[in-house]
N, C-alpha and C positions, 0 to 999 in steps of 0.2 A: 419400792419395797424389795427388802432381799429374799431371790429365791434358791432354794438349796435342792441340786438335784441328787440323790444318789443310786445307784444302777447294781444290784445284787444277780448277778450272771446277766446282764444286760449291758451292753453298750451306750451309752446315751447318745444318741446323731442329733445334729444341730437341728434335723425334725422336730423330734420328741422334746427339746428343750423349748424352741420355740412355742410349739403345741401347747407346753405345760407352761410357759410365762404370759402368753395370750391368754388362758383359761385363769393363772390368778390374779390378772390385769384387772378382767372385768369382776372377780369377786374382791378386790381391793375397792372397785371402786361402790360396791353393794353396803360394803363395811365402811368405809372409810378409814381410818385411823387401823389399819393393818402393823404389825411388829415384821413379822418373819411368814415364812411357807418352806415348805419342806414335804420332797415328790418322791416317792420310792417307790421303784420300778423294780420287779424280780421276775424271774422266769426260771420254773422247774417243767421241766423235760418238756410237753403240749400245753403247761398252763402258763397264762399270763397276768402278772397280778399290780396295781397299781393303788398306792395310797396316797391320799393328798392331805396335809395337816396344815392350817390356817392358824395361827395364833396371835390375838387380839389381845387388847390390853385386858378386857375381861373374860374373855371365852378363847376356848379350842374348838377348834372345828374339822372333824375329819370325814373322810369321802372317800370309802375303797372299792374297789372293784375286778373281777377277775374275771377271765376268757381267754380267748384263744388267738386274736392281734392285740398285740402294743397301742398301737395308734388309737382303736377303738376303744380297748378298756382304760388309755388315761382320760378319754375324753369323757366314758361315764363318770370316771371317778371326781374330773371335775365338778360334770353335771352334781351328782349327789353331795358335793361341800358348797355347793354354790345353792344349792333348794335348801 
């Protein structure tokens, strides 16, 4: 499946890439027939904010979340597209 990452004042580091193609591995394989994903990472001043959009051949599926590490809020935001 292709995944599309884009970084709004964030860097993306082959971490955070990794992190987020592992998290919709395993919701590709929840859905099966997966189209596309698309991860959007931003950061304003102490906030960090991460959205994850799945989109299936009948549904979109989105899962956001915000705090104050990277690594932690993309991992929620998987968590909540993946429930």
């Amino acid at each position: 499946m292709q995944v599309e990452c884009t970084g709004r004042q964030v860097t993306i580091t082959k971490a955070l890439r990794t992190l987020a193609e592992e998290g919709i591995a395993r919701i590709a394989i929840i859905l099966g027939k997966t189209t596309s994903a698309h991860v959007v990472l931003t950061a304003e001043k102490y906030r960090q904010m991460a959205e994850v959009t799945v989109k299936t051949r009948l549904q979109t599926i989105v899962g956001t979340a915000e705090g104050t590490a990277m690594e932690a809020v993309l991992r929620e935001a998987i968590l909540k597209a993946e429930t």
